[in-house]
ZADO-1210 file (C-alpha; in nm, 4 decimals, padded with zeros to 6 digits):
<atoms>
<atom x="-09.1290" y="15.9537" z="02.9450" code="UNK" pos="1"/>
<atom x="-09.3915" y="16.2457" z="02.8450" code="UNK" pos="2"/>
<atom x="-09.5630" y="16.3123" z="03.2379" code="UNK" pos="3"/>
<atom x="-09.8709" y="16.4314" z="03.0778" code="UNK" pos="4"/>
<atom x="-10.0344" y="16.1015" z="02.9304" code="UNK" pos="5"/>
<atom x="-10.3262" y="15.9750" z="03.1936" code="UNK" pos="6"/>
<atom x="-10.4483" y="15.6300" z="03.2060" code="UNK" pos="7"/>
<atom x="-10.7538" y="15.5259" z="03.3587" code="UNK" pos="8"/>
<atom x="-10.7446" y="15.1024" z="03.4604" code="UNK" pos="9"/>
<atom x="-11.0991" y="14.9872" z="03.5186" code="UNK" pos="10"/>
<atom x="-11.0869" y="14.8462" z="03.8683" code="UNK" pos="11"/>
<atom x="-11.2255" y="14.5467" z="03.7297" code="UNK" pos="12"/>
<atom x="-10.8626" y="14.4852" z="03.6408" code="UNK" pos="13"/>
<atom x="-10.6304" y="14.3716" z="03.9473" code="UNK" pos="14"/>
<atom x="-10.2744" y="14.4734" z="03.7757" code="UNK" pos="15"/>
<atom x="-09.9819" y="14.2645" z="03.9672" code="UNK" pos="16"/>
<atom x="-09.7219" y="14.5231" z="04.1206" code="UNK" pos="17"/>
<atom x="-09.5189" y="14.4340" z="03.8586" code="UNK" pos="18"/>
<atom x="-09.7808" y="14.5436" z="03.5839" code="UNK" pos="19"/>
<atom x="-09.8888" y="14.8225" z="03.7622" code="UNK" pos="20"/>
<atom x="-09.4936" y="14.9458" z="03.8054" code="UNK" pos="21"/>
<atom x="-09.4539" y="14.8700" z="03.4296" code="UNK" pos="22"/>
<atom x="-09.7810" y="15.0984" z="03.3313" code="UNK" pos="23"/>
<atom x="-09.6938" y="15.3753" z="03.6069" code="UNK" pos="24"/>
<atom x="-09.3102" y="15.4034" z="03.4273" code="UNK" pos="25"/>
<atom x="-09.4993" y="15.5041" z="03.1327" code="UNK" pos="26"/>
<atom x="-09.7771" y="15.7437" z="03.2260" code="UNK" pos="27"/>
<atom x="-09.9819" y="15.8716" z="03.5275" code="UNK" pos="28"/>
<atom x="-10.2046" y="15.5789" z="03.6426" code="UNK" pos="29"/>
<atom x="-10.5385" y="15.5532" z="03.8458" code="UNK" pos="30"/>
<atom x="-10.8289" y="15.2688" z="03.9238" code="UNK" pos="31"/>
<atom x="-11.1241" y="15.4193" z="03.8085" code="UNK" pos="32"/>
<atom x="-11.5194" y="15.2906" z="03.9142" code="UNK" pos="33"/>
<atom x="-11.6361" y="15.3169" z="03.5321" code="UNK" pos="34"/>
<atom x="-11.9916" y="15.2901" z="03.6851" code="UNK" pos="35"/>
<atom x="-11.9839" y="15.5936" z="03.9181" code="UNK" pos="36"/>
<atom x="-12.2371" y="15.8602" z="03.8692" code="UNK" pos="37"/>
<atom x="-11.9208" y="16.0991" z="03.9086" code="UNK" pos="38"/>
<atom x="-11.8489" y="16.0979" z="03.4689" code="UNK" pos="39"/>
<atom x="-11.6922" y="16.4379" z="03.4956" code="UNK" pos="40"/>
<atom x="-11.3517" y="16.2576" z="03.6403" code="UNK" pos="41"/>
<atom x="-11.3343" y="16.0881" z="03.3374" code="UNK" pos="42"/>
<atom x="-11.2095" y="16.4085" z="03.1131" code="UNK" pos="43"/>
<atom x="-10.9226" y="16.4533" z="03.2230" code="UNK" pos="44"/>
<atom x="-10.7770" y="16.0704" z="03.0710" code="UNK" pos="45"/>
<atom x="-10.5968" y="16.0179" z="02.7401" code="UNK" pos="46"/>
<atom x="-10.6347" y="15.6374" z="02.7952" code="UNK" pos="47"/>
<atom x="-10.8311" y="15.3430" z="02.9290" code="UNK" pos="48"/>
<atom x="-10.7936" y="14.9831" z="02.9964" code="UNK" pos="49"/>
<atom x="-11.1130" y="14.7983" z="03.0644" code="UNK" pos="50"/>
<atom x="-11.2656" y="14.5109" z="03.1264" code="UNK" pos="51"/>
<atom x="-11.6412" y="14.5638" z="03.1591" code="UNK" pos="52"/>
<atom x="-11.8863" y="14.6789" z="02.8860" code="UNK" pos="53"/>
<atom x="-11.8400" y="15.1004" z="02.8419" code="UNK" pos="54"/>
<atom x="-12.1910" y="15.2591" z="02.7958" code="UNK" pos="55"/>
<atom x="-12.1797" y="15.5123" z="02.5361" code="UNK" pos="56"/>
<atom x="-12.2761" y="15.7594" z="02.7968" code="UNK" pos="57"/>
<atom x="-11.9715" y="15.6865" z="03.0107" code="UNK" pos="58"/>
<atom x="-11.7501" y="15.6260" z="02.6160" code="UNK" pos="59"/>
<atom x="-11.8393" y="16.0184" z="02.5924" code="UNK" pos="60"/>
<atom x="-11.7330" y="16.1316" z="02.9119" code="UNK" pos="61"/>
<atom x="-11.3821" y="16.0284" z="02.8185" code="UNK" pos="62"/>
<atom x="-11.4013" y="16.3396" z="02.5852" code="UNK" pos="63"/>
<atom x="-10.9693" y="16.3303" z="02.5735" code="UNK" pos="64"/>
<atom x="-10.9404" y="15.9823" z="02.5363" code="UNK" pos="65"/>
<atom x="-10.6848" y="15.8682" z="02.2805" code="UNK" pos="66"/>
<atom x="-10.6482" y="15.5348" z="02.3139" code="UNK" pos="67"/>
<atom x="-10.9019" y="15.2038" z="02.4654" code="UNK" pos="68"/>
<atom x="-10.6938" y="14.8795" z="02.5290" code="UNK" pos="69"/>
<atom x="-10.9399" y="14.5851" z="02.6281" code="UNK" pos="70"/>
<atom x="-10.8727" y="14.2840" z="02.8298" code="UNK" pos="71"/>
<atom x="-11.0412" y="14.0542" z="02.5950" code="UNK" pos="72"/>
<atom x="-11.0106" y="13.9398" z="02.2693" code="UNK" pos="73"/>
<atom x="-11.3397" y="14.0602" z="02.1264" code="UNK" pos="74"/>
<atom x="-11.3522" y="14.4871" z="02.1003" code="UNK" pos="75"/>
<atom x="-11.7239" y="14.4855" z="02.1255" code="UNK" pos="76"/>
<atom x="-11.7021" y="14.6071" z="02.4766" code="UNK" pos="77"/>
<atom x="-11.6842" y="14.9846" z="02.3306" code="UNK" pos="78"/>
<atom x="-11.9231" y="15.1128" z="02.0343" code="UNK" pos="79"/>
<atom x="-11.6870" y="15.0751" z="01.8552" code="UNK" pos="80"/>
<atom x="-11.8183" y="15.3650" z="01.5056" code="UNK" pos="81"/>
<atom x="-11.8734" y="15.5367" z="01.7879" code="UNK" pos="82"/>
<atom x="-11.5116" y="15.5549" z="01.9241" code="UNK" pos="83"/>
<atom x="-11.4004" y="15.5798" z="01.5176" code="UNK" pos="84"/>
<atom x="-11.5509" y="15.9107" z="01.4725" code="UNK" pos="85"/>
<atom x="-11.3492" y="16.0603" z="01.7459" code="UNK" pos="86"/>
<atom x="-11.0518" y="15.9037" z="01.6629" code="UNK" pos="87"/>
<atom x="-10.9465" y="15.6876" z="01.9392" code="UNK" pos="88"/>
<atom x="-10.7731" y="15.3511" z="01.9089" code="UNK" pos="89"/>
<atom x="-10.9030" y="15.0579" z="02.0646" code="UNK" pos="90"/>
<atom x="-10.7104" y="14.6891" z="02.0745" code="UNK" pos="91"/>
<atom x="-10.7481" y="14.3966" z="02.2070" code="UNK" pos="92"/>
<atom x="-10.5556" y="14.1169" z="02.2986" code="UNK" pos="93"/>
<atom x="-10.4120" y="13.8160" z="02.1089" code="UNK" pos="94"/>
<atom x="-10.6406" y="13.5215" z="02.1557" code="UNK" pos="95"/>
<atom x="-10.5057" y="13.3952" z="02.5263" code="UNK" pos="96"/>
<atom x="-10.6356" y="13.1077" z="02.7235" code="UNK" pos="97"/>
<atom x="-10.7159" y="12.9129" z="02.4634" code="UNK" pos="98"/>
<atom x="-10.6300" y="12.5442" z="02.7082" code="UNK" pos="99"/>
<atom x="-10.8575" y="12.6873" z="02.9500" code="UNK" pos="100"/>
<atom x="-11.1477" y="12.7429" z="02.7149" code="UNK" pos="101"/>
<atom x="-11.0545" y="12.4286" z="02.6282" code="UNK" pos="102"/>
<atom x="-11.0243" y="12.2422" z="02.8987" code="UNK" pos="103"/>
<atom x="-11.3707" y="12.4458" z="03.0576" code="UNK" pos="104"/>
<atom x="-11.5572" y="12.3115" z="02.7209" code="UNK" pos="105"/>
<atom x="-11.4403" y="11.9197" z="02.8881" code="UNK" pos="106"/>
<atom x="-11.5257" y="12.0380" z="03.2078" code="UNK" pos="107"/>
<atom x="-11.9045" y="12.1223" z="03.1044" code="UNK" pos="108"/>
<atom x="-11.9152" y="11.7892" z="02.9051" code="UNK" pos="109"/>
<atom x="-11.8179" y="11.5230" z="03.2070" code="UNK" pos="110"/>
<atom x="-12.0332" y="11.7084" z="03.3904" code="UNK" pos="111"/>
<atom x="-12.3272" y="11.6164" z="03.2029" code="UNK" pos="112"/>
<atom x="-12.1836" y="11.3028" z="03.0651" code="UNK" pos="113"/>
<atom x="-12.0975" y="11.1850" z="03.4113" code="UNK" pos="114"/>
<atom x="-12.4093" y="11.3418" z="03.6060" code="UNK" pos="115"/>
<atom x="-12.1420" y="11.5297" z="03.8282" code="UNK" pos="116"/>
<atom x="-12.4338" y="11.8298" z="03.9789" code="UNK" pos="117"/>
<atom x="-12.6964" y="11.5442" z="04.0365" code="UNK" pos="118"/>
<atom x="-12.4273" y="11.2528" z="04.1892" code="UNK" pos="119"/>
<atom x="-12.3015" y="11.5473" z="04.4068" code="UNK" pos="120"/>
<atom x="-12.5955" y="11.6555" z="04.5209" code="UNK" pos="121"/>
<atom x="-12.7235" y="11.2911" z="04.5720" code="UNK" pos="122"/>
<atom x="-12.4087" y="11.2149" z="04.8003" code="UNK" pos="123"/>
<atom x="-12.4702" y="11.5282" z="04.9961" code="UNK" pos="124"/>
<atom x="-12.8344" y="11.5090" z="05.0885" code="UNK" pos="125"/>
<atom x="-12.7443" y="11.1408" z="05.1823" code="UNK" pos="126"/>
<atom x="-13.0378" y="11.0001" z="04.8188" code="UNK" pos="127"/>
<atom x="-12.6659" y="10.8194" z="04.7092" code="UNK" pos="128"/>
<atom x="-12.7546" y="10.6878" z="04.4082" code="UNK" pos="129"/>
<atom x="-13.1535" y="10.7019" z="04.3989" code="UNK" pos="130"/>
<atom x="-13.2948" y="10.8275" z="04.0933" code="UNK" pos="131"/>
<atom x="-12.9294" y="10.8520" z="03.9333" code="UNK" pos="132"/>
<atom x="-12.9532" y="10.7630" z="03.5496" code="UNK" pos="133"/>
<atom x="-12.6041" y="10.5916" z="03.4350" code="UNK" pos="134"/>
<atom x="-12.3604" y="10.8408" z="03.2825" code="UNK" pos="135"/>
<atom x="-12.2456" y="10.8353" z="02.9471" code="UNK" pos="136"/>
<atom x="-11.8991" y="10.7484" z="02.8158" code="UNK" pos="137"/>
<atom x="-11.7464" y="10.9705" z="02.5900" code="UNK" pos="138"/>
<atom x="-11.4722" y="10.7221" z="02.4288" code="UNK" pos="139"/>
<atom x="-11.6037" y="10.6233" z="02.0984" code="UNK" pos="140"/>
<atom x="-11.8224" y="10.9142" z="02.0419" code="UNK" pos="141"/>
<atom x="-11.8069" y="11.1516" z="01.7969" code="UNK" pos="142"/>
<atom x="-11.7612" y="11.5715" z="01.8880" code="UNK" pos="143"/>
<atom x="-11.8465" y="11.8400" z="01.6459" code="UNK" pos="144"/>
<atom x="-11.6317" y="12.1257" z="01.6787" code="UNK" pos="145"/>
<atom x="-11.8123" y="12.4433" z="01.5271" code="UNK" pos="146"/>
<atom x="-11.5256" y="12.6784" z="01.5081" code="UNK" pos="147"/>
<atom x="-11.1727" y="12.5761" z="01.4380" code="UNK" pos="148"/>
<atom x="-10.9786" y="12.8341" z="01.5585" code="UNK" pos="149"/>
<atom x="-10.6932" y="12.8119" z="01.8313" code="UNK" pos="150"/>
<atom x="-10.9173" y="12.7129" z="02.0710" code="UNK" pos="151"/>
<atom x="-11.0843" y="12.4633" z="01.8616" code="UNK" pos="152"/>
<atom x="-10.7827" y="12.3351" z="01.7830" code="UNK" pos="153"/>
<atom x="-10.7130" y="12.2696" z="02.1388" code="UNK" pos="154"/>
<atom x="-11.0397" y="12.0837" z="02.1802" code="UNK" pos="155"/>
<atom x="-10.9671" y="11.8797" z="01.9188" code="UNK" pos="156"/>
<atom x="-10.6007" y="11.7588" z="02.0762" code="UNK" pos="157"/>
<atom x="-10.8026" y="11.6706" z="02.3897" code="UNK" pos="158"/>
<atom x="-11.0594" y="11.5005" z="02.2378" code="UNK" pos="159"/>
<atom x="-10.9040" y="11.2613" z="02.0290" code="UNK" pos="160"/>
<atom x="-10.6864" y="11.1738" z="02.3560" code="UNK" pos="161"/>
<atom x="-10.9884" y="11.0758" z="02.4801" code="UNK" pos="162"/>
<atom x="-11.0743" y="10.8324" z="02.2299" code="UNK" pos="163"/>
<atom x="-11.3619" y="11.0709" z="02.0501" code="UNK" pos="164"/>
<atom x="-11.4101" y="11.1225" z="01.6495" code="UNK" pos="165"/>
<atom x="-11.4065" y="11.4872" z="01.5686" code="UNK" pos="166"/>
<atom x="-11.5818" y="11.6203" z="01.3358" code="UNK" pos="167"/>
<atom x="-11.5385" y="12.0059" z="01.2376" code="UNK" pos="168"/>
<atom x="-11.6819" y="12.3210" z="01.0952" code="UNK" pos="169"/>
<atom x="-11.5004" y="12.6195" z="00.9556" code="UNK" pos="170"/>
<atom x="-11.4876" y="12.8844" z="00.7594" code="UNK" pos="171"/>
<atom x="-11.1346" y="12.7900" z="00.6168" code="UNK" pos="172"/>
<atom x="-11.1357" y="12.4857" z="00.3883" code="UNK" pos="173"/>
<atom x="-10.9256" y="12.2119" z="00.4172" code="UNK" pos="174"/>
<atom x="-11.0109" y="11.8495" z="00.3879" code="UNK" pos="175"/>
<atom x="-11.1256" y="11.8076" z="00.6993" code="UNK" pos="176"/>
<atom x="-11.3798" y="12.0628" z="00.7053" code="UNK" pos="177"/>
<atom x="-11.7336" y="11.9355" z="00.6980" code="UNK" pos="178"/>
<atom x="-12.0718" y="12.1242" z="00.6248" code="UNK" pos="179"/>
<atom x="-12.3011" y="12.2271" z="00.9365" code="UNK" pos="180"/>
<atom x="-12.5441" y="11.9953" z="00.8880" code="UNK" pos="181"/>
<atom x="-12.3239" y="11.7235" z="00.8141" code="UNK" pos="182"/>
<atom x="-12.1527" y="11.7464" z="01.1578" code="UNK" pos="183"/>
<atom x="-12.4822" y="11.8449" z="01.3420" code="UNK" pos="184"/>
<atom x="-12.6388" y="11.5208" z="01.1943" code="UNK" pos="185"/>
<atom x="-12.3063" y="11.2838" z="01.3059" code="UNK" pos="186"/>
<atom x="-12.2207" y="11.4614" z="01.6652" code="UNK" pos="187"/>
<atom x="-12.3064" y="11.2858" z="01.9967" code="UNK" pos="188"/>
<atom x="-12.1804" y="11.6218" z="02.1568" code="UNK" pos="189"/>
<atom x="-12.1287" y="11.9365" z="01.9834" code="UNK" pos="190"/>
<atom x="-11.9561" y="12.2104" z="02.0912" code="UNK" pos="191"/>
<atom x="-11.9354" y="12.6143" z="01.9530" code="UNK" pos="192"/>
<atom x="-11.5868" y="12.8014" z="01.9087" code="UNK" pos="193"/>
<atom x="-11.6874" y="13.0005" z="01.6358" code="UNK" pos="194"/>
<atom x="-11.7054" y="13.4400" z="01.5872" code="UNK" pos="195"/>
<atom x="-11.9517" y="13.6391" z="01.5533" code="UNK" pos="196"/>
<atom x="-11.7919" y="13.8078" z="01.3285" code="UNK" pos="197"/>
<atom x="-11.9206" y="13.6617" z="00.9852" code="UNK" pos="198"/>
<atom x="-12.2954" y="13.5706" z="01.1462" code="UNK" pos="199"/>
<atom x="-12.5749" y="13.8050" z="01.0719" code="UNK" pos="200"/>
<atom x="-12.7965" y="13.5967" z="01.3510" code="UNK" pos="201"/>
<atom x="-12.8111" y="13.2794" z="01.6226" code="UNK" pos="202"/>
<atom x="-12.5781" y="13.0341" z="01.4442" code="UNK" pos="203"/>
<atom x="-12.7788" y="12.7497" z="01.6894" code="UNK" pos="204"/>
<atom x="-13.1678" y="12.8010" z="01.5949" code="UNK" pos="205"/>
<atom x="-13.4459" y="12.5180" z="01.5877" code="UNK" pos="206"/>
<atom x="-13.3923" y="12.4230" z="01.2362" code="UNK" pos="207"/>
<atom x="-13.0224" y="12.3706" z="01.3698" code="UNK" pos="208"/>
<atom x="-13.1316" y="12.1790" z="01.6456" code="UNK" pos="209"/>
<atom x="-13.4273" y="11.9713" z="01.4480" code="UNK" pos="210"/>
<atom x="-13.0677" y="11.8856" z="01.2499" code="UNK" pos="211"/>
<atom x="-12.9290" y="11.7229" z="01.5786" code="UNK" pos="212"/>
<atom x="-12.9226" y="11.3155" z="01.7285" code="UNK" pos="213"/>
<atom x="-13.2521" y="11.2800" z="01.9628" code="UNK" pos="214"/>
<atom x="-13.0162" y="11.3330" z="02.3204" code="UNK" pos="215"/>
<atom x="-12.6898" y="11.4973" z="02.1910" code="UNK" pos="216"/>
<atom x="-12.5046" y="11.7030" z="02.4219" code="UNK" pos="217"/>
<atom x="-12.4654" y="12.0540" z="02.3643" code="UNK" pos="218"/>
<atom x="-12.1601" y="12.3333" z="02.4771" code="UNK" pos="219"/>
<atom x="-12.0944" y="12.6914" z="02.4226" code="UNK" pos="220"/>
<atom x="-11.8061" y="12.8560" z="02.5838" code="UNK" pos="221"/>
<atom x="-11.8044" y="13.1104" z="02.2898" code="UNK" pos="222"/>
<atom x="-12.0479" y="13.3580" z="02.2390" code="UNK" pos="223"/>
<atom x="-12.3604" y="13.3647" z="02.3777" code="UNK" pos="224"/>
<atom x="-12.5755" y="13.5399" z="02.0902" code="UNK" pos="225"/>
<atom x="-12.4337" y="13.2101" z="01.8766" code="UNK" pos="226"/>
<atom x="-12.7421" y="13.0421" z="02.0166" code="UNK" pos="227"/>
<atom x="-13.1221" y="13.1222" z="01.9890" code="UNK" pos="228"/>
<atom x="-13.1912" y="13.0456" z="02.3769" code="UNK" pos="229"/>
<atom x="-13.5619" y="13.0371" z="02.3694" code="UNK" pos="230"/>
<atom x="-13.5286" y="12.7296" z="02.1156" code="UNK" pos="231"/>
<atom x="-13.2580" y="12.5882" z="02.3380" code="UNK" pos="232"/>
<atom x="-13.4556" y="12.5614" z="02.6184" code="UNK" pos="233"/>
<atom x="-13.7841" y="12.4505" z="02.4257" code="UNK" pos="234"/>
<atom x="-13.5192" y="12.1436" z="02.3124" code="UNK" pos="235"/>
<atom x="-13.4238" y="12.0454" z="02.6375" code="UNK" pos="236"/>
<atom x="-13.7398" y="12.0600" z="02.7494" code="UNK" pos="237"/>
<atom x="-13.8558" y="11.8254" z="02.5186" code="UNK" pos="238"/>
<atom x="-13.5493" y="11.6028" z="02.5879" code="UNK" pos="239"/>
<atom x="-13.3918" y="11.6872" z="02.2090" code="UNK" pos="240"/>
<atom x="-13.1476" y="11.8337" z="02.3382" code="UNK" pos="241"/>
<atom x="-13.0302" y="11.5696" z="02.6651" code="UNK" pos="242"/>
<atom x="-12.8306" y="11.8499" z="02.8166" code="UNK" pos="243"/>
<atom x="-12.6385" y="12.1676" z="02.7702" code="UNK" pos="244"/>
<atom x="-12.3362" y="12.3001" z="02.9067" code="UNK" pos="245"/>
<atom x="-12.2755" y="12.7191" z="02.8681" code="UNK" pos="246"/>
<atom x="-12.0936" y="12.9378" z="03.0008" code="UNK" pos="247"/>
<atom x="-12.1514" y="13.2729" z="02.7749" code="UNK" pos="248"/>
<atom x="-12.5331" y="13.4097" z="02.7903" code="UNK" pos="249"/>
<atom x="-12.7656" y="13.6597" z="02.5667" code="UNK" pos="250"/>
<atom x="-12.6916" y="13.8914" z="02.8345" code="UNK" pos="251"/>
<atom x="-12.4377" y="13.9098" z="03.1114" code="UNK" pos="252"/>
<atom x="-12.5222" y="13.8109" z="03.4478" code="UNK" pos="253"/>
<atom x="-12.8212" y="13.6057" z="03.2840" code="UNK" pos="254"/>
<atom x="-13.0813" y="13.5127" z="03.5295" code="UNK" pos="255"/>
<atom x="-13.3323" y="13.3187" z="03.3449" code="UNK" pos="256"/>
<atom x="-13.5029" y="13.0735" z="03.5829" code="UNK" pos="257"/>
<atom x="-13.6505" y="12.8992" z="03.2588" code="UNK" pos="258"/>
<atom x="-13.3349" y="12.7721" z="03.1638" code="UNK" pos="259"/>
<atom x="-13.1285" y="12.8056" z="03.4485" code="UNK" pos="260"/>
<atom x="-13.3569" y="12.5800" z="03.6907" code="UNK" pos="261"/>
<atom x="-13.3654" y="12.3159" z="03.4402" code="UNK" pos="262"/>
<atom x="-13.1977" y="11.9860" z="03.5494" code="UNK" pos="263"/>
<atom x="-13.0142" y="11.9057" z="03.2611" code="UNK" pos="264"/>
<atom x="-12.7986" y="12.2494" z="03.1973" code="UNK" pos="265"/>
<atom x="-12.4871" y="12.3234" z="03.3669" code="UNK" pos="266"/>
<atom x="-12.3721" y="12.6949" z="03.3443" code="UNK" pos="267"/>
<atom x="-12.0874" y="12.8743" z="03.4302" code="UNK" pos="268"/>
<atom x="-12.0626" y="13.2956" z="03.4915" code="UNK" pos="269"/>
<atom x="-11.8387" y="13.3216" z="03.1691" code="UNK" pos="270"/>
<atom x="-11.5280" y="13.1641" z="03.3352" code="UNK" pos="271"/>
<atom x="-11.3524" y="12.9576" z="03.1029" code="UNK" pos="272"/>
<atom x="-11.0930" y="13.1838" z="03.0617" code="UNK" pos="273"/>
<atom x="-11.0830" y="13.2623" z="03.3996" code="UNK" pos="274"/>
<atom x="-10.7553" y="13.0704" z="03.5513" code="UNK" pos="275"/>
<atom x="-10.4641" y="13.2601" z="03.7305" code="UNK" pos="276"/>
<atom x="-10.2103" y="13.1844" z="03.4034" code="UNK" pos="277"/>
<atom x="-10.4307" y="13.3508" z="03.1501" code="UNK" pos="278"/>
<atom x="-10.5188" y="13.6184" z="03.3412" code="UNK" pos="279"/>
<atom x="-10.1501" y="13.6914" z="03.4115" code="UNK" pos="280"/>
<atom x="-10.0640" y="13.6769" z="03.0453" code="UNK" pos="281"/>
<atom x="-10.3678" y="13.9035" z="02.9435" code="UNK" pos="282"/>
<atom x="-10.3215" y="14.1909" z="03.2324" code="UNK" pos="283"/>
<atom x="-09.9447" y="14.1578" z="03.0812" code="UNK" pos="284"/>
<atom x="-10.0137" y="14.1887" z="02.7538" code="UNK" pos="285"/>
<atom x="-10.2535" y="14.4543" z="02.8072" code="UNK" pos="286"/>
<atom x="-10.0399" y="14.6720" z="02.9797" code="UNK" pos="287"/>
<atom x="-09.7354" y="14.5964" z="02.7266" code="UNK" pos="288"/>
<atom x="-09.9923" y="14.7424" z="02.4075" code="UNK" pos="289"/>
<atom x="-10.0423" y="15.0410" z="02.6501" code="UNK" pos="290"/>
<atom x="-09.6706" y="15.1039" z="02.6905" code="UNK" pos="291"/>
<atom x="-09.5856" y="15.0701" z="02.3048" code="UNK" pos="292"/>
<atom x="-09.8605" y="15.2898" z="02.2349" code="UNK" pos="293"/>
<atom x="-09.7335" y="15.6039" z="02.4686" code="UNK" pos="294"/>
<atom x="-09.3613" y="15.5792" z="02.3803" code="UNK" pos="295"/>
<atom x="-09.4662" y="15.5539" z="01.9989" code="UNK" pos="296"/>
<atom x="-09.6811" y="15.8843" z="02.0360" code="UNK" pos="297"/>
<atom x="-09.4301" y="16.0094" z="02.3333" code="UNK" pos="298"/>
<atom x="-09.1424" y="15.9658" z="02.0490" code="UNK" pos="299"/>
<atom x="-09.4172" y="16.1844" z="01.7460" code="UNK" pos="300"/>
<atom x="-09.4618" y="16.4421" z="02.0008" code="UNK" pos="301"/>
<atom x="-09.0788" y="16.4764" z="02.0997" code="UNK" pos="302"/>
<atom x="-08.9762" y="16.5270" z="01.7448" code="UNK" pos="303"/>
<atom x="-09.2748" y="16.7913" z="01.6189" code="UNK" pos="304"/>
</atoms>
């Protein structure tokens, strides 16, 4: 294999030995801190795996990088015209996880439907049961799914072996597919799987929520800019909104007390993915785009 490709890993990424012995076959390999003030080390790489947000700053201190592989499905972790002008190739991965989005998106609802935060904290501090509203059941009731992609899909499955109606949104017709403010309208809960991608703003605004049941239940284990957060928090203020369950933020780490000290929101650090099978498969599948991508230009370089 050609000696002189260079690959930076962002030690965000903890490669198993058998990864890291699969990537170090095909090129010269080293855990890099992509937030030291040190950029000048980062010349010398023709490639970088990474699983943080790259400043542009820090993007143009890889000035001999070739080639960005992501460990994430979305590519908006690099500026991405601004890697295009300079020719480097960035991919992502396949969607993975999707049964752990999935089954985080569940999670987030019996929390809220079942009071799990409160009830635990009740039982702790020895209250038991004192000021404990009953939970909600969820059999019977009827789940939007905004977003019908693999992992909406997978919500769906789970839901209706939990007794719920689903009702869906999506940008690929098909019988089932019902408008937005058709499904708002119907949804006891309603949760968001959809992209970015086709959105010019907050998908989730206050006309969306003014659309909603007085108390529905609201989950995003997507994207956070798919919601307008100041009206989100205005709605469960006003009890509109009975409680929300995220786990993807404006900004990441998000440390608004206005929403984060309210009682009815339960939020996760942008975990749903975040189980030891899909990060196995991910960190695998990374490294295996890596590999096909030095032997392919290893093989162009042989034969010029």
């Amino acid at each position: 294999m050609n000696s002189k490709w260079s690959c930076a890993v962002d030690q965000a990424i903890g490669l198993s030995d058998e990864e890291a012995a699969s990537l170090t076959r095909a090129c010269q390999v080293e855990y890099v801190d992509l937030g030291s003030s040190d950029k000048e080390q980062f010349s010398r790489f023709d490639m970088l795996l990474l699983h943080t947000k790259l400043p542009d700053e820090v993007l143009d201190a890889f000035s001999r990088c070739q080639y960005i592989g992501i460990r994430a499905h979305n590519t908006d972790y690099v500026n991405g015209s601004r890697a295009q002008t300079r020719g480097i190739v960035i991919r992502g991965l396949p969607q993975f996880g999707e049964h752990a989005v999935a089954e985080h998106a569940f999670a987030l609802i019996f929390a809220l439907t079942k009071q799990l935060i409160p009830a635990h904290n009740n039982t702790r501090t020895g209250s038991w049961r004192d000021g404990l509203s009953p939970g909600m059941a969820i059999r019977g009731k009827t789940l939007g799914i905004i977003g019908y992609g693999t992992i909406g899909k997978e919500v769906a499955t789970l839901a209706r072996a939990l007794g719920m109606q689903v009702r869906i949104v999506s940008r690929h017709p098909s019988s089932a597919i019902e408008s937005l403010d058709e499904v708002l309208r119907q949804s006891d809960i309603i949760t968001l799987h959809a992209s970015t991608k086709h959105n010019n703003g907050p998908l989730i605004t206050k006309d969306e929520i003014n659309c909603m049941k007085d108390g529905v239940i609201l989950i995003n284990t997507a994207r956070g800019s798919l919601i307008e957060y100041d009206d989100l928090i205005q709605a469960l203020l006003a009890g509109k909104i009975a409680g929300a369950g995220l786990d993807v933020f404006p900004e990441e780490p998000y440390r608004n007390p206005e929403l984060l000290d309210l009682p009815n929101v339960v939020c996760t650090p942008h975990i749903a993915f975040f189980t030891t099978e899909t990060i196995h498969n991910m960190n695998r599948c990374l490294v295996e785009q890596a590999v096909r991508y030095v032997e392919a230009h290893s093989d162009q370089e042989d034969q010029a």
